[in-house]
C-alpha positions as CSV (number, residue, x, y, z in Angstrom):
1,X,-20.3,-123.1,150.1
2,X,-18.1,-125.8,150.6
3,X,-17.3,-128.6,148.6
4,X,-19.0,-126.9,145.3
5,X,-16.8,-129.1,142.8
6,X,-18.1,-132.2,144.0
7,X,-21.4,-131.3,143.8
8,X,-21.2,-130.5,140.2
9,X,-20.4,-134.2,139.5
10,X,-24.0,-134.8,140.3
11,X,-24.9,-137.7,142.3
12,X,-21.3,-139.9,141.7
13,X,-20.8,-137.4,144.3
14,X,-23.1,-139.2,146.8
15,X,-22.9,-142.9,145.3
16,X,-18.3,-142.7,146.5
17,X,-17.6,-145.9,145.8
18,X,-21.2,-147.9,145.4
19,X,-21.0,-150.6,142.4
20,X,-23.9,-152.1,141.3
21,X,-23.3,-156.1,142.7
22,X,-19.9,-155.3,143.3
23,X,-21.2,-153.5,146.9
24,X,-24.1,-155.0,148.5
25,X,-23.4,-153.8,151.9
26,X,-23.8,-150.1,150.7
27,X,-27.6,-150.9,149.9
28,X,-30.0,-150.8,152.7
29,X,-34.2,-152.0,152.3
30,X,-36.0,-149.2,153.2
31,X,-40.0,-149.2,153.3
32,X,-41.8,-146.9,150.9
33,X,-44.1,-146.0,153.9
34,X,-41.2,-144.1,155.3
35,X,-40.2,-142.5,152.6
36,X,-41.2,-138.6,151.7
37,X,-40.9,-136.9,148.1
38,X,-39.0,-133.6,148.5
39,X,-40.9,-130.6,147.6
40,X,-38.6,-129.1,146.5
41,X,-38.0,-131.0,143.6
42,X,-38.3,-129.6,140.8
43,X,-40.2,-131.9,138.3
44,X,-43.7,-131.7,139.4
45,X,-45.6,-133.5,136.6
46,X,-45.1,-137.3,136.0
47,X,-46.6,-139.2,132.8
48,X,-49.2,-141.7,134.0
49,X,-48.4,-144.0,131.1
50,X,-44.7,-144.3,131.4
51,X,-44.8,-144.5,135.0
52,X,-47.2,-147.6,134.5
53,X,-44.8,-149.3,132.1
54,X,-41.9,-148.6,134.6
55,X,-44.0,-150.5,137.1
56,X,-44.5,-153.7,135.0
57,X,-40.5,-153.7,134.5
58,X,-39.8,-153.2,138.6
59,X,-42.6,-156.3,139.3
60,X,-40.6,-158.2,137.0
61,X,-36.9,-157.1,137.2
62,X,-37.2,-155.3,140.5
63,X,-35.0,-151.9,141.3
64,X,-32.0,-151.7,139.3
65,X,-30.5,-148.5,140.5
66,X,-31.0,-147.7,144.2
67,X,-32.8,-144.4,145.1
68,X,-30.5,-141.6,146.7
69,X,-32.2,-140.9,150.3
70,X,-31.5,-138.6,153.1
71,X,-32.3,-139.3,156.4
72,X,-34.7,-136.8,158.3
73,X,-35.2,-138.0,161.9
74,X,-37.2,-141.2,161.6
75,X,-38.1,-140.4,157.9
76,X,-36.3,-139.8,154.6
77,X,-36.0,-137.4,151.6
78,X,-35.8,-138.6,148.4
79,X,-33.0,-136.9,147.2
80,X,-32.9,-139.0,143.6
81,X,-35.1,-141.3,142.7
82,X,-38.1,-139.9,142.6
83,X,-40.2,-141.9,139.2
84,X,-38.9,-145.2,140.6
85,X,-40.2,-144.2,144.3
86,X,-43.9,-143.6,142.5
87,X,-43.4,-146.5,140.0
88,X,-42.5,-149.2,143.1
89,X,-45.8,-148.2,145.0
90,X,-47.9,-148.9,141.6
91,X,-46.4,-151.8,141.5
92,X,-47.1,-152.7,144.8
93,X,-43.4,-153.2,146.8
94,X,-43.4,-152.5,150.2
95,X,-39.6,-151.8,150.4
96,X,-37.1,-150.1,148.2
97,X,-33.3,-150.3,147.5
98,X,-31.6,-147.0,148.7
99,X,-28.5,-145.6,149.2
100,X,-28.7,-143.8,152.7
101,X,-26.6,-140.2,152.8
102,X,-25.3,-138.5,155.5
103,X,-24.4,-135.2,153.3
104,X,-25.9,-132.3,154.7
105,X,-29.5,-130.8,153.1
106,X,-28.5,-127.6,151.5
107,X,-26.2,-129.4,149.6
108,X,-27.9,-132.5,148.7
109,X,-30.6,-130.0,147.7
110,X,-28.4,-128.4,145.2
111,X,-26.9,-132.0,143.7
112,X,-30.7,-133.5,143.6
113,X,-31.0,-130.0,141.5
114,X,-28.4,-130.0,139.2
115,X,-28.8,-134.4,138.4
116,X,-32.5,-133.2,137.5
117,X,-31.2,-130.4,134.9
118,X,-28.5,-132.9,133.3
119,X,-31.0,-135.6,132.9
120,X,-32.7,-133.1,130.5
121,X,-36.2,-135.0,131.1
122,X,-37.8,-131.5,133.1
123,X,-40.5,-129.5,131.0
124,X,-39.0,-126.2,129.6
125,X,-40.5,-124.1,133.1
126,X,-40.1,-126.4,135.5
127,X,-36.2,-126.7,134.0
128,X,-36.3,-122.6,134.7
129,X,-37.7,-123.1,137.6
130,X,-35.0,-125.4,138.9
131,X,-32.5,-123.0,137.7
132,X,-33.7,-119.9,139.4
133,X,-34.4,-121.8,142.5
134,X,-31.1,-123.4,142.6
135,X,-29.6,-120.2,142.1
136,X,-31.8,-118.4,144.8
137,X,-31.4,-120.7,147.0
138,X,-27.6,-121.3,146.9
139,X,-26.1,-117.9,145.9
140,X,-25.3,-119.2,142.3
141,X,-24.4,-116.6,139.6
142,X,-25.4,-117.6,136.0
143,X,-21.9,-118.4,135.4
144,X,-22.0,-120.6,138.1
145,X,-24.9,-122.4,137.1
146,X,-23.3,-122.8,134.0
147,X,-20.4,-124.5,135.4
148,X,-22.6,-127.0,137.0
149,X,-24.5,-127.9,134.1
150,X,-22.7,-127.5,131.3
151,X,-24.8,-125.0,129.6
152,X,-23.3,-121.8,128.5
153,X,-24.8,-118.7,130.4
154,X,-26.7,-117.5,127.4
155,X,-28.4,-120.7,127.3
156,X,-29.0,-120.2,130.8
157,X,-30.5,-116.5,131.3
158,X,-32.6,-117.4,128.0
159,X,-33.9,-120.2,130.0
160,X,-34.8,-117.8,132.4
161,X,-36.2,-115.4,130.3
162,X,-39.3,-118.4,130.6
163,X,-40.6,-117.4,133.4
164,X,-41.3,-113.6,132.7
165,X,-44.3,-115.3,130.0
166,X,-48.0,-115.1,130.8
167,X,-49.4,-118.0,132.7
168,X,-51.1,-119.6,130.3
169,X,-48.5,-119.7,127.9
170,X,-46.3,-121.5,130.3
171,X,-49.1,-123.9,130.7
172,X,-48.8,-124.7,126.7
173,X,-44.7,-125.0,127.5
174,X,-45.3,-127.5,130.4
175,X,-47.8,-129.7,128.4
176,X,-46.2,-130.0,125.2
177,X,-47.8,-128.0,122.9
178,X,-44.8,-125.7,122.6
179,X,-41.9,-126.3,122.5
180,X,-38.8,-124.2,124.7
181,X,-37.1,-123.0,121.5
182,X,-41.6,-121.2,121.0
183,X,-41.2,-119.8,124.6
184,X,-38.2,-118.1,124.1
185,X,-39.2,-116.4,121.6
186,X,-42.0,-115.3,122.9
187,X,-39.9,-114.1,126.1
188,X,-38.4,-111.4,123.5
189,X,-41.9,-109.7,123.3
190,X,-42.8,-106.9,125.2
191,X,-46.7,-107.3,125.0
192,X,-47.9,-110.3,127.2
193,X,-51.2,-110.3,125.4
194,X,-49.2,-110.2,121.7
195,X,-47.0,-113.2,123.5
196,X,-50.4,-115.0,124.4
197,X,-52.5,-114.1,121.3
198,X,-49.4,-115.8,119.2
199,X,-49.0,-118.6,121.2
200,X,-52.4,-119.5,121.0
201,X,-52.3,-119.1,117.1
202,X,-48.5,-121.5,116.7
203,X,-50.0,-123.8,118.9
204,X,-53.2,-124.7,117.4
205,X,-51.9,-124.2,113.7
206,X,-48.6,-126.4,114.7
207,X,-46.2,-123.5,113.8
208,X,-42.3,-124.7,113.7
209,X,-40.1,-122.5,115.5
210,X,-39.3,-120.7,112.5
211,X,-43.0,-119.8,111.6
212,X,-43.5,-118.3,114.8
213,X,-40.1,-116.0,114.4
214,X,-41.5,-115.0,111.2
215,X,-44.9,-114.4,112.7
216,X,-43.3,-112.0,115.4
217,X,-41.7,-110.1,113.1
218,X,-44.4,-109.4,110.4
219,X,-46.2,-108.5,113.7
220,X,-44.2,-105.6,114.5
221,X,-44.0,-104.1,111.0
222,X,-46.5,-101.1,110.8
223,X,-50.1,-101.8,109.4
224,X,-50.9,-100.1,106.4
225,X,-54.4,-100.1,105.3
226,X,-55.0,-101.0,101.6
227,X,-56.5,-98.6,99.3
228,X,-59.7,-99.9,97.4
229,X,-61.4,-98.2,94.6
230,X,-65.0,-98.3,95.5
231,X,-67.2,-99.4,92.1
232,X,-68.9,-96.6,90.2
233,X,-72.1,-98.4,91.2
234,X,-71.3,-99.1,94.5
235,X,-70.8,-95.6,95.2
236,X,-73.6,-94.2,93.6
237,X,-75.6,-96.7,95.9
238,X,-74.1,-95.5,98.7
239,X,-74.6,-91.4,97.8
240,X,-78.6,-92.4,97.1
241,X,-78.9,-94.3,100.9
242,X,-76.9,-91.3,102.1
243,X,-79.3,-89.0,100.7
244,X,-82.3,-90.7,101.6
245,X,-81.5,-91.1,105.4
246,X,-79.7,-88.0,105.7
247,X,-76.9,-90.0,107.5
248,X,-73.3,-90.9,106.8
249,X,-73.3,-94.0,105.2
250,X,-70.3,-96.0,103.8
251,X,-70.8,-99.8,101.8
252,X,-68.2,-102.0,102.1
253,X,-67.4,-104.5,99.4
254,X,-68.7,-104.9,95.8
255,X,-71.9,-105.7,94.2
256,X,-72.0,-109.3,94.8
257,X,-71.4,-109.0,98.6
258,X,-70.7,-106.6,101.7
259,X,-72.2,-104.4,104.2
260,X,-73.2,-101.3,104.9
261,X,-72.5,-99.0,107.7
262,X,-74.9,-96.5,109.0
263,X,-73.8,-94.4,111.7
264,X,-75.7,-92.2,114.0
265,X,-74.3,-89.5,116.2
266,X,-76.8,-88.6,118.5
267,X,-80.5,-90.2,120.0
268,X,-82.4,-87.8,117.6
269,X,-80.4,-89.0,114.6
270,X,-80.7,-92.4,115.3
271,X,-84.5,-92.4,115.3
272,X,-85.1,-90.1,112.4
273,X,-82.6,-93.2,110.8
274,X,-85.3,-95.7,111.7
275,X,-88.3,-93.3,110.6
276,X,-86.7,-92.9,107.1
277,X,-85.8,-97.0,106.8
278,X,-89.3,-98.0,108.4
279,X,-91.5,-95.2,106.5
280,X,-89.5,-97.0,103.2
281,X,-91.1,-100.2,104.0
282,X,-94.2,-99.0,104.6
């Protein structure tokens, strides 16, 4: 692909020489009504509140910083811009500063991708998603990626590593209620239920990253099942019930509190069982 060093200097790339009031006749008015989002952006969940308080500022300061559009037959593609796009129509303006580009779509694609993973302001799996799309999309190794946005690949394939979890824990990831440094390590376990079960758990508990590594590993030592030594008179209870229902009968606990477990092995020992407790009551 041509130009790629260009592109990784993000959207300075597709500005050239614009200067806020230095430049005026760079900056066209261009109606939100023929404006489009592009779907293929990669942030795809917007806070209501901040985008609110964004529109109060534009009714009273305007647009500081023109959106980046490209031109699409009689329409455009918002190729940066995006929250002040959506904050302007809150607010009501019919028209919108824009720098119009003439850059061609795969690559404005790819710098509208790589200004939205340098902003740092994606949730962790849409900012994976971004990455695996940009990479998809445009041939990109990891190491290329990297180059772009000035993450080391590690960082990068760990990143990744996001979007092999279970749905719902990428739903906790995209709301809030983990955090990216929880997801990957979750990403490390094998078991998507054991990934799920512990999400759930570091979530509603508010486990720090650490508590969950800690978690994970006490998770994957072996069980071993402790040893109890049943009371003299517990046991002796339990060897008279036995006797009396001609069943196998074990009593868990202590004399103050526990249960007992009866257990049957067939239709004809389950209702001698019942004779033997009911003809005791009678």
């Amino acid at each position: 692909m041509a130009n790629k060093k260009g592109l990784g200097r993000g959207l300075d790339a597709l500005l050239d020489s614009y200067e806020p009031g230095k430049n005026p006749a760079s900056l066209q008015e261009v109606s939100v009504y023929d404006i489009d989002t592009n779907p293929d952006q990669p942030r795809k969940s917007f806070d209501e509140e901040k985008l609110n308080e964004l529109a109060a500022s534009i009714r009273t300061h305007g647009i500081v910083q023109p959106l980046i559009l490209y031109r699409q037959g009689s329409r455009y593609i918002i190729v940066a811009g995006e929250r002040r796009f959506r904050a302007a129509r809150l607010a009501g303006i019919k028209t919108v500063p824009a720098v119009i580009t003439d850059r061609e779509e795969h690559e404005l694609l790819e710098v509208s991708l790589i200004e939205n993973l340098q902003r740092e302001d994606l949730n962790p799996v849409e900012e994976a998603a971004a990455i695996r799309f940009l990479m998809d999309q445009h041939n990109l190794t990891q190491d290329e990626v990297s180059g772009r946005i000035g993450r080391s690949r590690p960082a990068i394939a760990n990143t990744l590593r996001l979007l092999t979890l279970p749905e719902r824990v990428q739903e906790m990831l995209k709301s809030g209620a983990l955090s990216a440094g929880h997801g990957k390590m979750l990403a490390g376990l094998d078991d998507p239920e054991k990934a799920e079960r512990l999400a759930q758990k570091a979530a509603r508990e508010g486990w720090s990253v650490r508590q969950l590594e800690e978690a994970v590993r006490l998770d994957a030592l072996p069980r071993k099942k402790v040893s109890r030594r049943m009371d003299p008179e517990v046991r002796r209870t339990a060897s008279a019930i036995r006797s009396k229902l001609r069943a196998k009968v074990a009593i868990e606990g202590d004399q103050e509190k526990g249960k007992i477990i009866i257990s049957y092995f067939s239709k004809d020992d389950l209702m001698n069982i019942c004779d033997a407790i009911l003809g005791a009551e009678e």
